[in-house]
mmJSON file of the N, C-alpha and C atoms, coordinates in Angstrom:
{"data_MODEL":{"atom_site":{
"group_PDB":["ATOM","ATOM","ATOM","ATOM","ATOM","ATOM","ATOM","ATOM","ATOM","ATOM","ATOM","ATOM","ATOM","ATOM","ATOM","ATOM","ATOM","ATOM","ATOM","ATOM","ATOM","ATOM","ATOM","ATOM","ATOM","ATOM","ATOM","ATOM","ATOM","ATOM","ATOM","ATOM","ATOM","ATOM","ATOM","ATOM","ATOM","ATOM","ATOM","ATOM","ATOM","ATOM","ATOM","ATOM","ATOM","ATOM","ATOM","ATOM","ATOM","ATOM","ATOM","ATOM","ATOM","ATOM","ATOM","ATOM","ATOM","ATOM","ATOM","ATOM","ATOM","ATOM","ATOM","ATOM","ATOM","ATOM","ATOM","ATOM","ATOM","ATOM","ATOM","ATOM","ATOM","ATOM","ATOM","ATOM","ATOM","ATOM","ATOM","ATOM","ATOM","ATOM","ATOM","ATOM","ATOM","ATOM","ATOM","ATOM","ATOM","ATOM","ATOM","ATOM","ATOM","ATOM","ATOM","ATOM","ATOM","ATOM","ATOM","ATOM","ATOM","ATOM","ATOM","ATOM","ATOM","ATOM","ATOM","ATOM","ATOM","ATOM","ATOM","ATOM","ATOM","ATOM","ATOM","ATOM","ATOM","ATOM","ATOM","ATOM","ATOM","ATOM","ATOM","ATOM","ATOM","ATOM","ATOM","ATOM","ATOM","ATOM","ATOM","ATOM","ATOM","ATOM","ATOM","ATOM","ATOM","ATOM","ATOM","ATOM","ATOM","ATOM","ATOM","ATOM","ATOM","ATOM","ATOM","ATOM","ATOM","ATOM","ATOM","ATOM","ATOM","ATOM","ATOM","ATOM","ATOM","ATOM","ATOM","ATOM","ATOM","ATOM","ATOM","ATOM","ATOM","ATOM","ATOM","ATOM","ATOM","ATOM","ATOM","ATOM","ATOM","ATOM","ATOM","ATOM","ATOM","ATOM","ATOM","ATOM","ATOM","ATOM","ATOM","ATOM","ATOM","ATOM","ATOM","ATOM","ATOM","ATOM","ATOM","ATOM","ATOM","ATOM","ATOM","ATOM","ATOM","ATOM","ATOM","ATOM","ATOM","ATOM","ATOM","ATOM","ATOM","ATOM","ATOM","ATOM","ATOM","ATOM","ATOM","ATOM","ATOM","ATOM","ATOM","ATOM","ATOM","ATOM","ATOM","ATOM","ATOM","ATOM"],
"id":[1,2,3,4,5,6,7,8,9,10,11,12,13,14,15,16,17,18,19,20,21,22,23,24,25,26,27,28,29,30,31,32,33,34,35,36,37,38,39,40,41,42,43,44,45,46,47,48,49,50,51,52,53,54,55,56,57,58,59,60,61,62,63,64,65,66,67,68,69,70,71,72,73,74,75,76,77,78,79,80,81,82,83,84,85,86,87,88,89,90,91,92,93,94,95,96,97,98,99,100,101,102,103,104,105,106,107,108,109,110,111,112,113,114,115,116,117,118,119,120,121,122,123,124,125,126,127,128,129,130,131,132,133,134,135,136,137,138,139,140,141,142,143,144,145,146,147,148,149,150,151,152,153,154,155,156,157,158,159,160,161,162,163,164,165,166,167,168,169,170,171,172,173,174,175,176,177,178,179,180,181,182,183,184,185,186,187,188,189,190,191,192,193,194,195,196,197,198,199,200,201,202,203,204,205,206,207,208,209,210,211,212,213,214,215,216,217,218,219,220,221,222],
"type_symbol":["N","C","C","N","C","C","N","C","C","N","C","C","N","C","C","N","C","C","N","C","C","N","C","C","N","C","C","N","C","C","N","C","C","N","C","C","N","C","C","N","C","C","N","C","C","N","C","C","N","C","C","N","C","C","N","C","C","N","C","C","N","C","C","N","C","C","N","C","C","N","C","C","N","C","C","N","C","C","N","C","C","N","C","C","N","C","C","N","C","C","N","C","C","N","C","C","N","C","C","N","C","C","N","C","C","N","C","C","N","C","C","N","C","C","N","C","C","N","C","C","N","C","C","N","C","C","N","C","C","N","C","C","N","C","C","N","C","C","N","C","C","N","C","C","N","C","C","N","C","C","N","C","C","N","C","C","N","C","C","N","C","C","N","C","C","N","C","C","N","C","C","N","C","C","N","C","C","N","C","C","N","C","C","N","C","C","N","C","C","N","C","C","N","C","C","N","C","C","N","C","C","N","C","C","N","C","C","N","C","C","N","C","C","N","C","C","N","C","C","N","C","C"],
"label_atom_id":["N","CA","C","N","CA","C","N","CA","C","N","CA","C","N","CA","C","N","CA","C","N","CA","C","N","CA","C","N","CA","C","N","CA","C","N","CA","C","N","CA","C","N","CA","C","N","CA","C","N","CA","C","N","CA","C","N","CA","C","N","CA","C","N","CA","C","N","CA","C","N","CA","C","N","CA","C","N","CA","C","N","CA","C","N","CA","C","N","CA","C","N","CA","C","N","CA","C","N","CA","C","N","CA","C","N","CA","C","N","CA","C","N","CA","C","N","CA","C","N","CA","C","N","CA","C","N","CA","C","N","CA","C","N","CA","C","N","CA","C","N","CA","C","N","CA","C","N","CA","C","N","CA","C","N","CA","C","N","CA","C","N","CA","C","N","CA","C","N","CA","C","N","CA","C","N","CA","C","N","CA","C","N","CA","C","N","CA","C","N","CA","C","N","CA","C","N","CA","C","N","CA","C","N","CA","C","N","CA","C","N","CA","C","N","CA","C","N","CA","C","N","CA","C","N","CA","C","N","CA","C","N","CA","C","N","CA","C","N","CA","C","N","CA","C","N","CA","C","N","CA","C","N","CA","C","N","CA","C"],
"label_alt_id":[null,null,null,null,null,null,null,null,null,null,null,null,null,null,null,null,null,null,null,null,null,null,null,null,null,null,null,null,null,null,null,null,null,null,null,null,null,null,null,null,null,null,null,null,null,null,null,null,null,null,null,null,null,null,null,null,null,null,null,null,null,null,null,null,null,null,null,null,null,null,null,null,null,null,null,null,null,null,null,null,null,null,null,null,null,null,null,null,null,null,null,null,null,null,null,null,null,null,null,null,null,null,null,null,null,null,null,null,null,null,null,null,null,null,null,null,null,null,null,null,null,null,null,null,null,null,null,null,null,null,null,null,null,null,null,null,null,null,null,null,null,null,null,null,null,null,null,null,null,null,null,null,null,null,null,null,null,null,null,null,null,null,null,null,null,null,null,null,null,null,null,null,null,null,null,null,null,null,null,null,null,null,null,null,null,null,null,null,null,null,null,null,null,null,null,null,null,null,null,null,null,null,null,null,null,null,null,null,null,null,null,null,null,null,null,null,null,null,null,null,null,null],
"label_comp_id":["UNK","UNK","UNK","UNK","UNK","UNK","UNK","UNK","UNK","UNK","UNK","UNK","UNK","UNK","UNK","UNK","UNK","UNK","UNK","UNK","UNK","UNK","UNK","UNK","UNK","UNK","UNK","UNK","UNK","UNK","UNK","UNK","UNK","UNK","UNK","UNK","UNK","UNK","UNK","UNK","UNK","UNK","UNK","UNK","UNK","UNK","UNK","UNK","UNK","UNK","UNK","UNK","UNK","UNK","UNK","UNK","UNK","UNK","UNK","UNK","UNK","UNK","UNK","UNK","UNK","UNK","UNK","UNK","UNK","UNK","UNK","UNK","UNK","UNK","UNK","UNK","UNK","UNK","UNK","UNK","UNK","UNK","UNK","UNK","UNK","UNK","UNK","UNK","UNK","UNK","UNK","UNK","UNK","UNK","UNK","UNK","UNK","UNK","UNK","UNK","UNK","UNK","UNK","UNK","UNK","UNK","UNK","UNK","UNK","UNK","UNK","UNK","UNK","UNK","UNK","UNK","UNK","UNK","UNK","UNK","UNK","UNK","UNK","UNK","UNK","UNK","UNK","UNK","UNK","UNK","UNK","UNK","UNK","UNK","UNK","UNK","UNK","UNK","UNK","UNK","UNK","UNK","UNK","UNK","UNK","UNK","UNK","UNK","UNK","UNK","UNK","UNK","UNK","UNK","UNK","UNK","UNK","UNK","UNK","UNK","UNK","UNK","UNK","UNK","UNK","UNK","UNK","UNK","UNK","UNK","UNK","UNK","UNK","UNK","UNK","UNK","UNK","UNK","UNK","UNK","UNK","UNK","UNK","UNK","UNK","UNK","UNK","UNK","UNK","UNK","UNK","UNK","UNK","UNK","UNK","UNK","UNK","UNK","UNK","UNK","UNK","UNK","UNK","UNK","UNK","UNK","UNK","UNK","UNK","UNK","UNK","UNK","UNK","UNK","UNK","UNK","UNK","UNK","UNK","UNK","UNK","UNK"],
"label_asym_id":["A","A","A","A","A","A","A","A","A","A","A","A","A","A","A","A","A","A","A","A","A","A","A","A","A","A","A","A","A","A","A","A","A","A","A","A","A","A","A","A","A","A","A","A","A","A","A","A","A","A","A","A","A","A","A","A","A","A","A","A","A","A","A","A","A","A","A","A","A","A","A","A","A","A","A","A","A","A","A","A","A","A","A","A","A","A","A","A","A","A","A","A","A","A","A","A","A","A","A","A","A","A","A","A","A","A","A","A","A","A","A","A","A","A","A","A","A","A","A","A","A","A","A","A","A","A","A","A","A","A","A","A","A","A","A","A","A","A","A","A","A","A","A","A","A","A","A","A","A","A","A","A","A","A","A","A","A","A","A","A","A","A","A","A","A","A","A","A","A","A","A","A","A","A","A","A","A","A","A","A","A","A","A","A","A","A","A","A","A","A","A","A","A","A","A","A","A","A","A","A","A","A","A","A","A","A","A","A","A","A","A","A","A","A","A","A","A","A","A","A","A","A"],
"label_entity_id":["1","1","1","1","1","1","1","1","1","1","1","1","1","1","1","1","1","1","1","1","1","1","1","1","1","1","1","1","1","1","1","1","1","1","1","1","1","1","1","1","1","1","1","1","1","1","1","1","1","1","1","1","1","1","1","1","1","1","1","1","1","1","1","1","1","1","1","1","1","1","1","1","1","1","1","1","1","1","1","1","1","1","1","1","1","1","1","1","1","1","1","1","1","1","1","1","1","1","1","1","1","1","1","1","1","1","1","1","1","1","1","1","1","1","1","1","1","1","1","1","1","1","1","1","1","1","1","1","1","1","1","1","1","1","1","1","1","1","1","1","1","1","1","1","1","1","1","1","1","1","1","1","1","1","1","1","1","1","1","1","1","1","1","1","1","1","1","1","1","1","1","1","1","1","1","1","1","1","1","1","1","1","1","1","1","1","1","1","1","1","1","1","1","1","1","1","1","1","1","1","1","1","1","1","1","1","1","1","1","1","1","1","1","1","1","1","1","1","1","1","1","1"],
"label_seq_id":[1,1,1,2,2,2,3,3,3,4,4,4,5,5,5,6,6,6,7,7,7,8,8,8,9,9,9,10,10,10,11,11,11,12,12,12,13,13,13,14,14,14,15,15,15,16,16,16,17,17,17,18,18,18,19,19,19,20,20,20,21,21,21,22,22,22,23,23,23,24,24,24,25,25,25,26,26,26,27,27,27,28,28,28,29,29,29,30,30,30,31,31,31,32,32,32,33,33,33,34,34,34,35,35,35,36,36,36,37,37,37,38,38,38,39,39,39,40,40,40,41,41,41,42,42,42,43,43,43,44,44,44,45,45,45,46,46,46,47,47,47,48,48,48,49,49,49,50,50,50,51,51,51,52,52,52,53,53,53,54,54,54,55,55,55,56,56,56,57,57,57,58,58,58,59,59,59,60,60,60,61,61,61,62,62,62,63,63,63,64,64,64,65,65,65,66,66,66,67,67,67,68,68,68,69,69,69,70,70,70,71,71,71,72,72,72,73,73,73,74,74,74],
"pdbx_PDB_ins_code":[null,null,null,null,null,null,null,null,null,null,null,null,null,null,null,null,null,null,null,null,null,null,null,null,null,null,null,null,null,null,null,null,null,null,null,null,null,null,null,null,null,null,null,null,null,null,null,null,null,null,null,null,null,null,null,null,null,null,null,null,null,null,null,null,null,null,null,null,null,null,null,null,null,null,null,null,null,null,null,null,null,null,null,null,null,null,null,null,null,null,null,null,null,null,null,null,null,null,null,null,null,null,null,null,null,null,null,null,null,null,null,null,null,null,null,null,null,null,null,null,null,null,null,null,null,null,null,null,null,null,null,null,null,null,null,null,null,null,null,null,null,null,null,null,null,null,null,null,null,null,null,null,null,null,null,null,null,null,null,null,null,null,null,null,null,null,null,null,null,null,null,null,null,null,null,null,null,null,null,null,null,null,null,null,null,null,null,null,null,null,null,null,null,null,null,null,null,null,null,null,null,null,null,null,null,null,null,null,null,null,null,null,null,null,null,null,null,null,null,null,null,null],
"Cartn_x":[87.361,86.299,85.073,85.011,83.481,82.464,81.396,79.895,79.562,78.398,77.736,77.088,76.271,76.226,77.235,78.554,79.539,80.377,79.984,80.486,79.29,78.068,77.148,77.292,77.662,77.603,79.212,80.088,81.045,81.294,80.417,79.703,78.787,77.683,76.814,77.84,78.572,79.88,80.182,80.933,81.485,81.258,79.705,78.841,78.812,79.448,79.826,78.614,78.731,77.836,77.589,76.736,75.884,77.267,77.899,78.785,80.386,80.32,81.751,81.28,79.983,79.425,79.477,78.914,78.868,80.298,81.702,83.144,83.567,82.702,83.321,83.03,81.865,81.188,81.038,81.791,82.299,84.091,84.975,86.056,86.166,84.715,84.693,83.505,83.885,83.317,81.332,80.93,79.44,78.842,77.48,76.729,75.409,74.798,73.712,72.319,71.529,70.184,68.941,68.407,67.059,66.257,66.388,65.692,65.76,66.512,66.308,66.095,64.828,64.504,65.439,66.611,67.448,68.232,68.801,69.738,68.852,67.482,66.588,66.552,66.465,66.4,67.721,68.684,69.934,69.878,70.082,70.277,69.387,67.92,67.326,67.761,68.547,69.197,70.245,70.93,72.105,71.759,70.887,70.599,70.293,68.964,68.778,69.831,70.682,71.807,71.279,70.754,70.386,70.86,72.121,72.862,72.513,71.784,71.758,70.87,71.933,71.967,70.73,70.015,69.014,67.373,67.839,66.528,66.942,68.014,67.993,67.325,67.801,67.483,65.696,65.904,63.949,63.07,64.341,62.963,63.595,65.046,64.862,63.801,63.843,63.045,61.568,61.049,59.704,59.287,60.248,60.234,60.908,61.136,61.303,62.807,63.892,64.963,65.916,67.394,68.292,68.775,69.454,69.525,70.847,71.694,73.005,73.301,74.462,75.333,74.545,73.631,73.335,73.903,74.55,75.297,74.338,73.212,72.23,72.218,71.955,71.357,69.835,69.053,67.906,67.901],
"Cartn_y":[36.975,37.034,36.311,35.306,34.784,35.143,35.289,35.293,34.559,35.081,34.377,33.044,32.865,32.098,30.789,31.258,30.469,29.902,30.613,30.373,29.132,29.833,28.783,27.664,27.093,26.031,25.309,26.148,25.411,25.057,25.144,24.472,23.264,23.916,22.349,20.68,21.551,19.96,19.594,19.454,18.951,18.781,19.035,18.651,19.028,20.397,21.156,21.694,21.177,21.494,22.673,23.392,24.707,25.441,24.859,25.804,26.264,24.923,24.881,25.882,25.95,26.34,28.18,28.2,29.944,30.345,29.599,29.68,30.372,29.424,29.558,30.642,31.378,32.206,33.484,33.886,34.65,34.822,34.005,34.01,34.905,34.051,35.109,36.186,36.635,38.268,38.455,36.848,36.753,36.599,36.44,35.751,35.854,34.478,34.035,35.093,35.662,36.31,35.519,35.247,35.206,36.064,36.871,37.692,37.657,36.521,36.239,35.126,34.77,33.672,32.505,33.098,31.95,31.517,32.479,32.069,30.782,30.871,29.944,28.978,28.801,27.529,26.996,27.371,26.953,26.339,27.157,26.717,25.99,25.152,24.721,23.036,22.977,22.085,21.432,22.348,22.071,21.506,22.048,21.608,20.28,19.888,18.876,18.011,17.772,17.379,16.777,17.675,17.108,17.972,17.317,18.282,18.066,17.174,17.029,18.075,18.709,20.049,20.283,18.689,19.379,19.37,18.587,19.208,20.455,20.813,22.179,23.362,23.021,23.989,24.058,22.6,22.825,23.454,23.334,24.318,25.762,26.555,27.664,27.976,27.127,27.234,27.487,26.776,26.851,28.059,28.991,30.226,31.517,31.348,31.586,32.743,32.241,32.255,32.126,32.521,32.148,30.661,30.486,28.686,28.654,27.329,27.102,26.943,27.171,26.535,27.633,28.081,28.783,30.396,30.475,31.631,32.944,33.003,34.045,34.492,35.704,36.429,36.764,36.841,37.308,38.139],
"Cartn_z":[-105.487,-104.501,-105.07,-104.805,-104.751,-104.768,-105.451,-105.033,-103.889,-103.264,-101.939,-102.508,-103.582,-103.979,-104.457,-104.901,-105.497,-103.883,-102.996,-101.659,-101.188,-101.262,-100.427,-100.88,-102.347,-103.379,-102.772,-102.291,-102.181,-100.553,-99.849,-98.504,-98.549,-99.447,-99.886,-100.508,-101.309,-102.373,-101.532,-100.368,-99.414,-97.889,-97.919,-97.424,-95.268,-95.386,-94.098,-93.413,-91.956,-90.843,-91.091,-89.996,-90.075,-90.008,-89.004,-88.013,-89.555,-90.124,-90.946,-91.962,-92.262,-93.458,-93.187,-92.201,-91.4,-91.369,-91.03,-91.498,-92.152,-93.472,-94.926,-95.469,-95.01,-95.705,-95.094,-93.64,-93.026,-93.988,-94.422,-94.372,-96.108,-96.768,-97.946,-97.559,-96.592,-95.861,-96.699,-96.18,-96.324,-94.719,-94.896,-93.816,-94.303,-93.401,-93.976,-93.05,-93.488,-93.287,-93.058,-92.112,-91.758,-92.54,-92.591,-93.762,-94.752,-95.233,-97.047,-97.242,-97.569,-98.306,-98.508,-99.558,-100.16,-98.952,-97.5,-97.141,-96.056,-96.085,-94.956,-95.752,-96.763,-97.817,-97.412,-97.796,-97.717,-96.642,-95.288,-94.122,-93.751,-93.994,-93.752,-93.97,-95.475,-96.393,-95.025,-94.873,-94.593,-93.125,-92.287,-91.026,-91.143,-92.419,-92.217,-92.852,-92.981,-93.802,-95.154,-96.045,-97.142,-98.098,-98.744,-99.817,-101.079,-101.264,-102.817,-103.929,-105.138,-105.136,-105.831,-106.579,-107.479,-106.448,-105.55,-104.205,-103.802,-103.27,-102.949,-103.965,-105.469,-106.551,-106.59,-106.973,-106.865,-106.061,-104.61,-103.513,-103.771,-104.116,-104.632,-105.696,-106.959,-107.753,-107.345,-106.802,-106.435,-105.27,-104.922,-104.445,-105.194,-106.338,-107.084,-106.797,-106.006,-105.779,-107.025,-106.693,-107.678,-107.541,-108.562,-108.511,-108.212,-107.143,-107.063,-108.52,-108.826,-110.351,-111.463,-111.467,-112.517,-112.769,-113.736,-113.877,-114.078,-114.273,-114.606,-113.338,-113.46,-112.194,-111.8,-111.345,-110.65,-110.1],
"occupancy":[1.0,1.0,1.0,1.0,1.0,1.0,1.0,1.0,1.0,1.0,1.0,1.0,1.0,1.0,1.0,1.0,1.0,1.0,1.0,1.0,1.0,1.0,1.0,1.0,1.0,1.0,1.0,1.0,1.0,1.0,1.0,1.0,1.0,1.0,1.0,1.0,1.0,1.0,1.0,1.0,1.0,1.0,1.0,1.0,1.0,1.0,1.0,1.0,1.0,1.0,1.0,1.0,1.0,1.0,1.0,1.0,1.0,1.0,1.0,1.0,1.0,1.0,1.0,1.0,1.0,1.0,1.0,1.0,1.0,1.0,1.0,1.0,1.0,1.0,1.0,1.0,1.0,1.0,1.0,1.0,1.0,1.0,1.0,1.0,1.0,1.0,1.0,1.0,1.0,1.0,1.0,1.0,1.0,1.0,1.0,1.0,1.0,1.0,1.0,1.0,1.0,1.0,1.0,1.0,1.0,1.0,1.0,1.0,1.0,1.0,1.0,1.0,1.0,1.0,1.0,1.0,1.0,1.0,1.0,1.0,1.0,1.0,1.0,1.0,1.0,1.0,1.0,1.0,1.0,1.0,1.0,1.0,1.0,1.0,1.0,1.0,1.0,1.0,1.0,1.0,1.0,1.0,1.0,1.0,1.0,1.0,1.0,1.0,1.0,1.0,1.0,1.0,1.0,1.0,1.0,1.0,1.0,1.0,1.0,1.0,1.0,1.0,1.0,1.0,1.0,1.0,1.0,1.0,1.0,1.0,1.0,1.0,1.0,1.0,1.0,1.0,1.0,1.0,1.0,1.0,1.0,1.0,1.0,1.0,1.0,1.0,1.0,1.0,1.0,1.0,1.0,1.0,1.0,1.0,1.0,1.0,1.0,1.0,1.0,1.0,1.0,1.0,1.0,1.0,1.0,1.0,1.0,1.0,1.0,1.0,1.0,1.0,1.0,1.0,1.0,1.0,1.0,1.0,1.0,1.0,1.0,1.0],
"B_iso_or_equiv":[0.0,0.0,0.0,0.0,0.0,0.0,0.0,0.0,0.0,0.0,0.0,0.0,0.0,0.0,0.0,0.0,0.0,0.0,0.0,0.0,0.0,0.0,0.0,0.0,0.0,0.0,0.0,0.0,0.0,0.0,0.0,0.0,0.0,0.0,0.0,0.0,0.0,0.0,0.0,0.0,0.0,0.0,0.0,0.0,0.0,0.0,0.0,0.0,0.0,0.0,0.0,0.0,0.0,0.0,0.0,0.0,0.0,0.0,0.0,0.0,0.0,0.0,0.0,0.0,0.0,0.0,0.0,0.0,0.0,0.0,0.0,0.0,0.0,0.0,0.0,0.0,0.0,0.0,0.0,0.0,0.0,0.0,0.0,0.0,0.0,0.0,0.0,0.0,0.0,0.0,0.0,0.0,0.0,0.0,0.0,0.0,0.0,0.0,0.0,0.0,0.0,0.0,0.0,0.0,0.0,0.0,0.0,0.0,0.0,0.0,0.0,0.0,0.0,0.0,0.0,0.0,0.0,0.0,0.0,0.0,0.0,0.0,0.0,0.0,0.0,0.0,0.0,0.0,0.0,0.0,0.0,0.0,0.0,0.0,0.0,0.0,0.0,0.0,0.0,0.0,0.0,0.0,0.0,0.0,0.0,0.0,0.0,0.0,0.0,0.0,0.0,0.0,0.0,0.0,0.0,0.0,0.0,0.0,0.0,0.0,0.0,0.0,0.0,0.0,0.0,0.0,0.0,0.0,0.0,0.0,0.0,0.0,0.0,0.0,0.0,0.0,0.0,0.0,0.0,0.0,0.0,0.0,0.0,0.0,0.0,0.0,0.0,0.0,0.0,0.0,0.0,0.0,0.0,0.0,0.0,0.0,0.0,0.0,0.0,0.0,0.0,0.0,0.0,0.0,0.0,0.0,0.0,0.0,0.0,0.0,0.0,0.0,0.0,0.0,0.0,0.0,0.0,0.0,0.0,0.0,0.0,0.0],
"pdbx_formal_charge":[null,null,null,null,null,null,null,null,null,null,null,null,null,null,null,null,null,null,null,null,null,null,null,null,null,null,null,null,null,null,null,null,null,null,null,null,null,null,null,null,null,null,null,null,null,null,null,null,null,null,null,null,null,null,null,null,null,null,null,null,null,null,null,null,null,null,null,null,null,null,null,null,null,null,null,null,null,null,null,null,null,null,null,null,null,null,null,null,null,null,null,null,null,null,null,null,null,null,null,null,null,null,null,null,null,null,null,null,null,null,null,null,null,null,null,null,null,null,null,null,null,null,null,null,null,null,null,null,null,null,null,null,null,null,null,null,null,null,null,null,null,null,null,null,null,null,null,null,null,null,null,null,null,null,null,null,null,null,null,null,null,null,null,null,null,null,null,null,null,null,null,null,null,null,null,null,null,null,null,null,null,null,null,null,null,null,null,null,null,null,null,null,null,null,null,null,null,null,null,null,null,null,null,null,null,null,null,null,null,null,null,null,null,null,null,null,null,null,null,null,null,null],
"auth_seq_id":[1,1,1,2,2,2,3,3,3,4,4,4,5,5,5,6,6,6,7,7,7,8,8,8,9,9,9,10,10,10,11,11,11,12,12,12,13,13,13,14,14,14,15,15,15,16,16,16,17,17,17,18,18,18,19,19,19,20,20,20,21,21,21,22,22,22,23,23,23,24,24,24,25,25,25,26,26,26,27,27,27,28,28,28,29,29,29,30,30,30,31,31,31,32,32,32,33,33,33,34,34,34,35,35,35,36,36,36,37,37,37,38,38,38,39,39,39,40,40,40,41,41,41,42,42,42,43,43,43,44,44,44,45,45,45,46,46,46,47,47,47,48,48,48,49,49,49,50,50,50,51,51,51,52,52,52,53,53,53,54,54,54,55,55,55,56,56,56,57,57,57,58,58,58,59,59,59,60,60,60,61,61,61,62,62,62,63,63,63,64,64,64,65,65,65,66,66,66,67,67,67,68,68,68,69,69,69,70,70,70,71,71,71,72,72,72,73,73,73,74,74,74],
"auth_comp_id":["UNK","UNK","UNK","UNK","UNK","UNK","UNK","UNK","UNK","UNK","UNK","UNK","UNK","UNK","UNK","UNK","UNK","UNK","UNK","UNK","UNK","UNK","UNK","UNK","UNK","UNK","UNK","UNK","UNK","UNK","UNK","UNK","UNK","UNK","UNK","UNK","UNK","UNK","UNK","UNK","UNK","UNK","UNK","UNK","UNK","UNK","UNK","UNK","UNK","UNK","UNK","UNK","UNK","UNK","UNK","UNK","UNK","UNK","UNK","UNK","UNK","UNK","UNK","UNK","UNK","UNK","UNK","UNK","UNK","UNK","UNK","UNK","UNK","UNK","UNK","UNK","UNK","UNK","UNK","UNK","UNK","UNK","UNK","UNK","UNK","UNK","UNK","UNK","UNK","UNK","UNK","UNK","UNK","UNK","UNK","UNK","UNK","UNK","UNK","UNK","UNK","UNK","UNK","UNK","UNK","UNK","UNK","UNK","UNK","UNK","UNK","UNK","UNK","UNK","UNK","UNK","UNK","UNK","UNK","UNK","UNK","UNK","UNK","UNK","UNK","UNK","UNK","UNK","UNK","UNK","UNK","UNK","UNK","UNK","UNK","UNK","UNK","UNK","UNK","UNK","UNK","UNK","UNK","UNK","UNK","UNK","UNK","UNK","UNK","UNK","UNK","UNK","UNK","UNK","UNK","UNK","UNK","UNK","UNK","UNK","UNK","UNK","UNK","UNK","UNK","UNK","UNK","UNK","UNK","UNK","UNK","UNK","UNK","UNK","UNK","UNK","UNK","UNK","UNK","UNK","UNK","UNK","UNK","UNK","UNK","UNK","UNK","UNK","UNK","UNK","UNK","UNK","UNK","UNK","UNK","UNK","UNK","UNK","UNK","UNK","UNK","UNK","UNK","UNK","UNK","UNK","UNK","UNK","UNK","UNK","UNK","UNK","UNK","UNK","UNK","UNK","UNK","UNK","UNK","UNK","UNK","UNK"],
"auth_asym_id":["A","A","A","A","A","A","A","A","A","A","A","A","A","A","A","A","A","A","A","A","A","A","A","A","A","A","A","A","A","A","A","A","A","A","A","A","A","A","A","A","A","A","A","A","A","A","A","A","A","A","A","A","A","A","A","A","A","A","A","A","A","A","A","A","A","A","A","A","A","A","A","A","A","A","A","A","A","A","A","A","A","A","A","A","A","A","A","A","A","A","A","A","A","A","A","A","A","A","A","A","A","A","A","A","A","A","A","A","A","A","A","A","A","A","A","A","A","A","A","A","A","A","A","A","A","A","A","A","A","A","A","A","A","A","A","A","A","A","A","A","A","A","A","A","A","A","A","A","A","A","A","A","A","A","A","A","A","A","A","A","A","A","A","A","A","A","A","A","A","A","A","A","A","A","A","A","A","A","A","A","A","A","A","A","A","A","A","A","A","A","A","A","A","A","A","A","A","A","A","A","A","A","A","A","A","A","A","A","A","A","A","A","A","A","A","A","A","A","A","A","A","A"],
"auth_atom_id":["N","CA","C","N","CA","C","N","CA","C","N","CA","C","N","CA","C","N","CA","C","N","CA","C","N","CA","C","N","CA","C","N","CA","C","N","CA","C","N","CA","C","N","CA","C","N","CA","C","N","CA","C","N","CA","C","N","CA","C","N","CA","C","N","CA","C","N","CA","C","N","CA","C","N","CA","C","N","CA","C","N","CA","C","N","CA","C","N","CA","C","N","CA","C","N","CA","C","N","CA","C","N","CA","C","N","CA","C","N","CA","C","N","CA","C","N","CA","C","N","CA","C","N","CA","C","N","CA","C","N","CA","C","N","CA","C","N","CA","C","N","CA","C","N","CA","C","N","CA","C","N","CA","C","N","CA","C","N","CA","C","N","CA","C","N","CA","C","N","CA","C","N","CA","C","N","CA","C","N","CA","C","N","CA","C","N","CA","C","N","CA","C","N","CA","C","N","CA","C","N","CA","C","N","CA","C","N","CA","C","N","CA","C","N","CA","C","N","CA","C","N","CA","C","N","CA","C","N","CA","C","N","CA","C","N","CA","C","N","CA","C","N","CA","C","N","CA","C","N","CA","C","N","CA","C","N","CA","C"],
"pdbx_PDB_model_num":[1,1,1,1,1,1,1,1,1,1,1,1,1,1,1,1,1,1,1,1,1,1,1,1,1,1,1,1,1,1,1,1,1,1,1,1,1,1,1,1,1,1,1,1,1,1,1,1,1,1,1,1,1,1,1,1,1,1,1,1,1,1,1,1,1,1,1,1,1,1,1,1,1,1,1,1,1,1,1,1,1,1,1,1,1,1,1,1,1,1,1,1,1,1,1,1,1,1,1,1,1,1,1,1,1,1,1,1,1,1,1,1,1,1,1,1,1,1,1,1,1,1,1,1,1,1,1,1,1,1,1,1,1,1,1,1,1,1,1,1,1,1,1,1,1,1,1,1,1,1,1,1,1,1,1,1,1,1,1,1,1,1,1,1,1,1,1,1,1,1,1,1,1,1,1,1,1,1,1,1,1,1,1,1,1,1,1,1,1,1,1,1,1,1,1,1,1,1,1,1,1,1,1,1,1,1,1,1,1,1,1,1,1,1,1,1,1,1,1,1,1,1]
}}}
């Protein structure tokens, strides 16, 4: 079972619409929150189709979110 994170990261690599991405992350028994920060970042990424992972990280970073790929927790 995946992390939500290790799920959201493997939506961003291969670069899946809102709709493919909400799929993937229903199928590993997630979903994305309006009410959390990280999941509006994400989905914000992904709407605008901009996957590239170290812009995404920087704007977690700079909200001081957890980072895709980083194994530490927050």
């Amino acid at each position: 079972m995946p992390s939500k994170r290790t799920a959201i990261a493997l939506a961003v690599a291969p670069e899946l619409n809102l709709t493919e991405a909400d799929d993937l992350l229903k199928r590993a028994d997630y979903a994305q929150s309006h009410s959390q920060k990280f999941d509006v970042i994400i989905e914000h990424f992904i709407i605008s189709g901009k996957y590239d992972i170290f812009e995404i990280n920087g704007m977690l970073f700079k909200y001081d979110r957890p980072l895709l790929g980083d194994k530490q927790m927050r």
